[in-house]
C-alpha positions in Angstrom: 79.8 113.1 113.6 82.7 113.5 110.8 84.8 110.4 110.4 88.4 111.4 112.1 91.4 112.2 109.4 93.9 110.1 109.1 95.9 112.3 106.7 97.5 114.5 108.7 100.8 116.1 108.3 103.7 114.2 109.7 106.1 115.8 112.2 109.2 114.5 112.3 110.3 114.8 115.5 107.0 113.1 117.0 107.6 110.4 114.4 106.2 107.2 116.4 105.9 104.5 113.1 109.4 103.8 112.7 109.0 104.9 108.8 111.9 103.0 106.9 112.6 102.6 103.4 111.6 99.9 101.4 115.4 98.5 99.3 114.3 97.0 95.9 116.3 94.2 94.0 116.3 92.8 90.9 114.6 90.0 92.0 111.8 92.0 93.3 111.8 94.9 90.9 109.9 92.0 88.7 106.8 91.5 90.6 105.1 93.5 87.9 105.6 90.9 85.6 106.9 87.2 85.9 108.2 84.4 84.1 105.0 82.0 86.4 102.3 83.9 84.4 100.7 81.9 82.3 101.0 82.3 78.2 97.4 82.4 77.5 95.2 84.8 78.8 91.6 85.1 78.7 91.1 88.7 76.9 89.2 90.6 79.1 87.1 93.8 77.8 88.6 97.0 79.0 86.0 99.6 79.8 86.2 103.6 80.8 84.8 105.3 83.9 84.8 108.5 84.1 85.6 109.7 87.8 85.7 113.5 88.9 89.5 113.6 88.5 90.6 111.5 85.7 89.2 108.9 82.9 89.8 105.3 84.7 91.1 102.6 82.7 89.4 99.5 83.8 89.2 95.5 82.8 86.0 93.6 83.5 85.6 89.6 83.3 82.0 88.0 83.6 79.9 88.1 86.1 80.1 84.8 88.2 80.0 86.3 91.4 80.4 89.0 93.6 82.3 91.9 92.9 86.2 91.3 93.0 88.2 94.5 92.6 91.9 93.8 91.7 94.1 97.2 92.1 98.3 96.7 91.0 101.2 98.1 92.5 103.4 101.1 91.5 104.4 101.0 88.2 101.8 98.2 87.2 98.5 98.2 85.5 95.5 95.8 85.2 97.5 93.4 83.0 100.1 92.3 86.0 96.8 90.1 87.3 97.8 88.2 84.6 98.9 85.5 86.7 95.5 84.7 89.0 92.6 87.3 87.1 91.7 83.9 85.3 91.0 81.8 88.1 89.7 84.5 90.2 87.0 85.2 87.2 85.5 81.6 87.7 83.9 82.5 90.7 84.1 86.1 90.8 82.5 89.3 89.1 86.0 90.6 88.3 87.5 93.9 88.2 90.8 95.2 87.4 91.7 98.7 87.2 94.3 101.1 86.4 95.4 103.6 89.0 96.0 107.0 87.9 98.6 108.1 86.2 99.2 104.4 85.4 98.2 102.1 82.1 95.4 104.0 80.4 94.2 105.9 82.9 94.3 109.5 83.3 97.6 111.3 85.3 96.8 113.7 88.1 100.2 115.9 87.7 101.7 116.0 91.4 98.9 113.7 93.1 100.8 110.6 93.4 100.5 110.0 97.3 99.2 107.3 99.3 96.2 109.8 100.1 95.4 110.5 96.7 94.7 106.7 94.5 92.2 106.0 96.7 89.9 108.9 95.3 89.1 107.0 92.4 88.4 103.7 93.5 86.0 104.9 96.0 84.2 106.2 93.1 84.4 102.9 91.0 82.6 101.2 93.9 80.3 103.6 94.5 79.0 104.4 90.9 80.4 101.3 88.5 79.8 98.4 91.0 77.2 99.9 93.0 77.5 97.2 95.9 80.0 96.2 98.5 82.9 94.5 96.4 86.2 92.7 97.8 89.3 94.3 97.2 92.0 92.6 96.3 95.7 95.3 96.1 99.1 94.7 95.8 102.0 96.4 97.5 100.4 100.4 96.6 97.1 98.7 95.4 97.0 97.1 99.0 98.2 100.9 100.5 94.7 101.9 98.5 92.4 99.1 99.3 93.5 99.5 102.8 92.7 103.8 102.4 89.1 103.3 100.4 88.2 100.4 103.2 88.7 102.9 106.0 86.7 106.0 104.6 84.0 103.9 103.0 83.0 100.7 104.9 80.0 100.4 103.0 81.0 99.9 99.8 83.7 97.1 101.0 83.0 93.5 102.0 86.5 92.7 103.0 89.7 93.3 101.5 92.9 91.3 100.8 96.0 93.0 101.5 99.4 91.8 99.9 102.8 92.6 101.2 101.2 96.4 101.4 104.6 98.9 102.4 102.4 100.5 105.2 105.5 102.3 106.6 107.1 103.4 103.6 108.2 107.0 103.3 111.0 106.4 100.3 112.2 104.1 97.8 115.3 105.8 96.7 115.6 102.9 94.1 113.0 103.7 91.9 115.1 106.0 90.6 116.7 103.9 87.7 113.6 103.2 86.5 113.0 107.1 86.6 115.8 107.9 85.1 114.7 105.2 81.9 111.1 106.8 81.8 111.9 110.3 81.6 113.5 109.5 78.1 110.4 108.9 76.2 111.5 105.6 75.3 109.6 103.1 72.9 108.4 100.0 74.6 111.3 97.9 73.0 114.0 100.4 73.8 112.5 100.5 77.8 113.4 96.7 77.5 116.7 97.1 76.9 116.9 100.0 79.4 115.1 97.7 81.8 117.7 94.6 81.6 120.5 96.8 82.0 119.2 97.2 85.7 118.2 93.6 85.8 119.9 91.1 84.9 118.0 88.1 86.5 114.0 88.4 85.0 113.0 86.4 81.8 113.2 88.0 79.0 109.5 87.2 79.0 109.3 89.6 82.5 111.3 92.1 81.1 109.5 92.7 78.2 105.8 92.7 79.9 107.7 95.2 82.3 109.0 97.7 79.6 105.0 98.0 78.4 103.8 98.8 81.8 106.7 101.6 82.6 106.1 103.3 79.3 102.2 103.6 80.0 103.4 105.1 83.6 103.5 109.2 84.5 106.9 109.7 85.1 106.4 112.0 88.2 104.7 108.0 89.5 108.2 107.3 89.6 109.3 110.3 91.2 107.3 110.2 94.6 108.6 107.2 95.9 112.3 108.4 95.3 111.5 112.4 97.2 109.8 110.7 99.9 106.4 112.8 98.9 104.1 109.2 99.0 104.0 109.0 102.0 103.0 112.5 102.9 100.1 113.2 104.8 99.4 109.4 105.4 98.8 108.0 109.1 98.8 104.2 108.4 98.7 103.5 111.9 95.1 106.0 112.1 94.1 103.9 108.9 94.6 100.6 109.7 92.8 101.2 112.9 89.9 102.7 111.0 89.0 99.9 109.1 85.9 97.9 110.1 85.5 95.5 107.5 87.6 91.7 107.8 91.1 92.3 106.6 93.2 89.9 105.3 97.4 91.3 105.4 99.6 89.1 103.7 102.9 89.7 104.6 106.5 88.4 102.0 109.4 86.8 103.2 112.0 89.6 105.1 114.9 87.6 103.5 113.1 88.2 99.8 112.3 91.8 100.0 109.0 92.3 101.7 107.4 95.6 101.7 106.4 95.2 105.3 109.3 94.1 108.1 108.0 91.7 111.2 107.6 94.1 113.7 105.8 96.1 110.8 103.1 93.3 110.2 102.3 92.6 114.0 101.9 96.2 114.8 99.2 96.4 111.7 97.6 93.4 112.6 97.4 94.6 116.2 95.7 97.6 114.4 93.3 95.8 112.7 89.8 95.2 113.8 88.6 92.7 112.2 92.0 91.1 110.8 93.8 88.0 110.1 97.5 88.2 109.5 99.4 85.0 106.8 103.1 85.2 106.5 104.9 83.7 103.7 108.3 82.6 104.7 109.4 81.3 101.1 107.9 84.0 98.9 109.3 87.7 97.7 107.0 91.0 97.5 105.1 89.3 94.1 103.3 86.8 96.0 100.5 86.5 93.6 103.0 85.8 90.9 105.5 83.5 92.3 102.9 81.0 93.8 99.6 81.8 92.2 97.6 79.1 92.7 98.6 79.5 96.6 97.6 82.7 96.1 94.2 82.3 94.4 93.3 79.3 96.9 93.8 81.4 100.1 92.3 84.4 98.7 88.8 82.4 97.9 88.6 80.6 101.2 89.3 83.7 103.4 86.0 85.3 101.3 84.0 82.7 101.1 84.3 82.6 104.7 83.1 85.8 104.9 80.5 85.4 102.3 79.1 82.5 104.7 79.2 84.8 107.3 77.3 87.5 105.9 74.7 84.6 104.6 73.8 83.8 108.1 73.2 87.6 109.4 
């Protein structure tokens, strides 16, 4: 029997997710880079997979363990793992890609929904890893690990879902950022672009920023700000979907989480086989503002489930 879609075509009028928008700051624009990331980092060997649709761009650390997939937000790239890719490479076989249209992966020209970067990274697992891996996304990363664990349950042990805007249909304010991409600016001019729209980040944060919005496809930028992302996508038929153990992580409401309270029960009321971690003191960057927090809760919820699996 053929697995039920969950991308079907909103209506409007028989709207039942409360769909609100998702307001950025300045202090929350910067998850994609942050001032808490570490100097150093270990240089990992970036690698090309080539998927039906695009080229992927993809980092790979050594292999210490089982598959760990690490998938970045909007505007992101590998890189923004910067912060925890280290640690997590100690004990796991890591992975961290670029979605399309994002670093050096290829751009899929008006295929920037939620329904569309999971394509890819179904086909990673299936053909580059070749086993079940744990996911690991952030904010859209976590809108796609939660959209490749529902349609292929074989190919994920578990996944890890941080501050992920489930309910998101726009983000009008990703239109500065836009507006600063669309003029084919140099990485160093982007910086100076970039602060003029945020006057809080480290220089540092800025500058890491500036790299990752030049490597972006403008029309990333644009979906969030038409409301097109969310087209077609049924997070509610998703998160219900999704067999494998879940872990949501939700941000503090006061610091500009992606996902509101009532937002984060109802998912992890959806959720099978979930476990739900609030943290009251931390924006939508979790895994930058406290990263060993974020590293230590991350191994012990899959090394749970690695002891699980051991005993079936």
């Amino acid at each position: 029997m053929p697995r039920r879609s969950f991308f079907t075509p909103r209506n409007d009028k028989d709207d039942k997710h409360h769909t609100r928008s998702f307001y950025l700051t300045s202090a929350n624009l910067s998850w994609q880079t942050s001032s808490s990331q570490p100097n150093h980092m270990t240089i990992y060997p970036e690698k090309k997979f080539a998927a039906s649709t695009i080229e992927v761009n993809y980092a790979e650390g050594p292999n210490n363990g089982p598959p760990l997939v690490l998938i970045h937000g909007v505007g992101g790239r590998w890189a923004n793992w910067s912060a925890v890719i280290d640690d997590f490479a100690k004990d796991w076989h890591v992975y961290a890609v670029d979605l399309r249209g994002h670093g050096d992966s290829g751009r899929t020209p008006n295929r920037y929904r939620f329904i569309d970067y999971p394509i890819e990274i179904v086909e990673f697992l299936r053909n580059v890893i070749g086993e079940p891996a744990f996911l690991v996304g952030h904010s859209l990363g976590a809108v796609t690990a939660a959209g490749v664990s529902a349609v292929t349950p074989d190919q994920v042990a578990a996944a890890v879902l941080e501050d992920p805007p489930l309910y998101v249909e726009q983000t009008s304010q990703f239109q500065a950022t836009y507006d600063i991409r669309m003029k084919n600016l140099s990485v160093s001019e982007t910086a100076v672009e970039l602060r003029k729209i945020d006057t809080s980040s480290s220089n540092e944060s800025i500058a890491k920023r500036a790299v990752s919005v030049a490597k972006v496809d403008p029309e990333v930028w644009a979906f969030p700000g038409d409301g097109q992302l969310a087209e077609s996508w049924d997070p509610d038929a998703v998160l219900s979907e999704i067999k494998t153990p879940v872990l949501l992580m939700q941000a503090s409401t006061d610091m500009g989480a992606a996902l509101s309270d009532s937002e984060a029960t109802k998912a992890d009321d959806l959720l099978i086989n979930g476990r739900y971690v609030k943290w009251d003191d931390v924006g939508h960057g979790m895994h930058d503002a406290q990263p060993e927090r974020f590293v230590e809760l991350v191994n012990t919820f899959l090394t749970q489930i690695l002891r699980k699996q051991a005993k079936t």
